[in-house]
C-alpha positions in Angstrom: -11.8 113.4 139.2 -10.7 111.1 141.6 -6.9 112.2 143.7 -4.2 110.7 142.3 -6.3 110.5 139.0 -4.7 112.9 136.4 -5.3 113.0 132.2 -3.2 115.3 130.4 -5.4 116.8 127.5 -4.1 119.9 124.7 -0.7 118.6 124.1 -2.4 116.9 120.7 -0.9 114.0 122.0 -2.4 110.4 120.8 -4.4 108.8 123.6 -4.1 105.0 124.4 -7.2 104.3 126.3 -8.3 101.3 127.6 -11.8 100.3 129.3 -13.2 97.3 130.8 -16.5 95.9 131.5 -18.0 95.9 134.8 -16.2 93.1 136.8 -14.2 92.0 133.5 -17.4 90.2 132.6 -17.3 88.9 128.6 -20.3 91.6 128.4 -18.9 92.3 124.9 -18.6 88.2 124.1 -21.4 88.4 120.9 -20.2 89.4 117.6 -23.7 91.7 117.9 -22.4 93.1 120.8 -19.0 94.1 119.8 -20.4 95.1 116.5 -22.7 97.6 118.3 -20.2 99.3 119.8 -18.2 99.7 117.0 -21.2 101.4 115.4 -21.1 103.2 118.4 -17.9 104.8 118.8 -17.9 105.7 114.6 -21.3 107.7 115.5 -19.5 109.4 118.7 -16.0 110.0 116.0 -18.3 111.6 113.9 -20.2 113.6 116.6 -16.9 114.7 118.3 -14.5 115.1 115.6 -11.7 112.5 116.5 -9.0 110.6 114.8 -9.3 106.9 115.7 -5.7 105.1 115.0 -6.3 101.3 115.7 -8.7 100.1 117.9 -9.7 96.6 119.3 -13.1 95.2 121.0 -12.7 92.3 123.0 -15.2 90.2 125.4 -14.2 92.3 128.7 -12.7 95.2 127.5 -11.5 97.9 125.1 -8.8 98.9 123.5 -8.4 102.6 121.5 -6.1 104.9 120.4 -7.4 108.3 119.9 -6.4 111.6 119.1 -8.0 114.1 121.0 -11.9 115.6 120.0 -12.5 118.8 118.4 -15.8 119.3 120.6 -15.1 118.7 124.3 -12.6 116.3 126.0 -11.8 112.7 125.5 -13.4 112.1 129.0 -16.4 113.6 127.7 -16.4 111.1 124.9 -15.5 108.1 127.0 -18.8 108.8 128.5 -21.0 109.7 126.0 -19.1 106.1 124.2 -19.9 104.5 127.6 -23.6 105.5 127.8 -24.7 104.7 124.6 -23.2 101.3 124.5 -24.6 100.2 128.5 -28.3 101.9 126.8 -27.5 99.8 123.5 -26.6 96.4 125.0 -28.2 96.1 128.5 -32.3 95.6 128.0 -31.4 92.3 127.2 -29.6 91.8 130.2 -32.2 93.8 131.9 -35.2 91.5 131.3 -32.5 88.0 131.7 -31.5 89.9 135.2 -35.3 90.5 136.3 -36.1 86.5 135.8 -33.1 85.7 137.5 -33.9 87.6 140.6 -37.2 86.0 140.7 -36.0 82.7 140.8 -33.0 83.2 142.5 -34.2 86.3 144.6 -30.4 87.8 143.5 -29.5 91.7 143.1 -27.6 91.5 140.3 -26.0 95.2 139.5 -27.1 96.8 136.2 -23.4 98.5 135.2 -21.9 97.6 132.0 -18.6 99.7 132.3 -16.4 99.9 134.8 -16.5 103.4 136.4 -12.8 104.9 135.2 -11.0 104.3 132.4 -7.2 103.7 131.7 -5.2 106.7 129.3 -1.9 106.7 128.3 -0.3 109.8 126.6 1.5 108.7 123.4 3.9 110.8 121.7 6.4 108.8 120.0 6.1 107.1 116.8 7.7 104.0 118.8 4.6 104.1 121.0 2.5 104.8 118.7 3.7 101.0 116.8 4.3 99.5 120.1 0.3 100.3 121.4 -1.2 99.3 117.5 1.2 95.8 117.7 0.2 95.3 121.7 -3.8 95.9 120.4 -4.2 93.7 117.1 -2.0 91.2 119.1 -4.5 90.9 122.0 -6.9 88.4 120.2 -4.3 86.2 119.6 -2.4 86.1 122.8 -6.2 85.0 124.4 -6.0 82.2 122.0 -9.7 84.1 120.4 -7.8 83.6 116.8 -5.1 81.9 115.4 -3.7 85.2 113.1 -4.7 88.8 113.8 -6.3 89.1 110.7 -9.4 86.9 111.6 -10.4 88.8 114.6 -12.9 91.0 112.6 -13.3 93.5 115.8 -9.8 95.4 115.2 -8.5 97.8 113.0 -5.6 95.2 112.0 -7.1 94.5 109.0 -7.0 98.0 108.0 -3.5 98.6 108.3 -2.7 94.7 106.9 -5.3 95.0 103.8 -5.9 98.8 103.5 -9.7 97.5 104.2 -12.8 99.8 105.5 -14.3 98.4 108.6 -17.2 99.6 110.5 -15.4 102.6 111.6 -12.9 104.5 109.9 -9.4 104.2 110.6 -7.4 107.2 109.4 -3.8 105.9 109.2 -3.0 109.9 107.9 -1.1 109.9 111.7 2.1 108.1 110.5 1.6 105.0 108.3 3.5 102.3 109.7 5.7 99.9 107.3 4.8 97.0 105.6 7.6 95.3 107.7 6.0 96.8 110.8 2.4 95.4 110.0 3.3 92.0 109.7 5.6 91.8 112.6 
């Protein structure tokens, strides 16, 4: 682990974890793309045994809150999440970079994720409202949608319309009011 670098894992604590692309590039801009990694990360809950709160996929980067895994730690899910989405998503790019760098004789780098990832410890129910509101908000505040509700890549709609999405939410963690949903 890199100094300075330190995750605090066994407490039970909720993790708010957030991950960008390589280079903040919109590697995630395609509604195929986000949806793959969605189907993604419910294949890794399933694997590992987490809870997964809210969530939100956006063009450069991720947004989850997680509890911690039943089978190893949550840095040995971000990577195994990591993996299979760069394996997933970048032949594409692979064959688009190798006609590129004939015509334009470039070296473009093959990473889809930046190398660390950002995790926050939360342990109030306050955070726990604050990080949900500051995800499902995130679509809007980039001018993506107009209302929450039509950015299909978040678990909003699951706490707004008690709706299944492509991976499951379990709101068993502390249901949040109708008041608070709508705010």
């Amino acid at each position: 682990m890199p100094a300075g670098l330190h995750r605090t894992y066994g407490a039970h604590h909720l993790h708010f974890i957030t991950n960008s692309c390589y280079r903040r590039m919109p590697l995630l801009n395609s509604a195929r793309a986000r949806g793959r990694f969605l189907s993604i990360l419910e294949q890794t809950r399933l694997k590992y045994g987490f809870v997964v709160v809210g969530y939100v996929v956006m063009p450069e980067h991720i947004h989850l809150l997680l509890t911690e895994p039943e089978i190893g730690t949550l840095s040995t899910v971000m990577q195994v999440l990591k993996q299979r989405t760069a394996r997933a998503l970048l032949p594409k790019r692979r064959r688009r970079d190798a006609r590129q760098r004939e015509l334009f004789g470039e070296s473009l780098r093959r990473a889809f994720w930046q190398a660390r990832f950002y995790d926050f410890n939360v342990w109030m129910e306050k955070k726990r409202v604050e990080k949900l509101r500051y995800m499902h908000r995130n679509p809007v505040r980039r001018a993506l949608v107009e209302l929450p509700e039509q950015w299909r890549w978040s678990s909003y709609r699951h706490y707004f319309f008690g709706e299944a999405g492509p991976v499951q939410v379990n709101a068993g963690w502390g249901e949040i009011s109708f008041r608070d949903r709508v705010a």
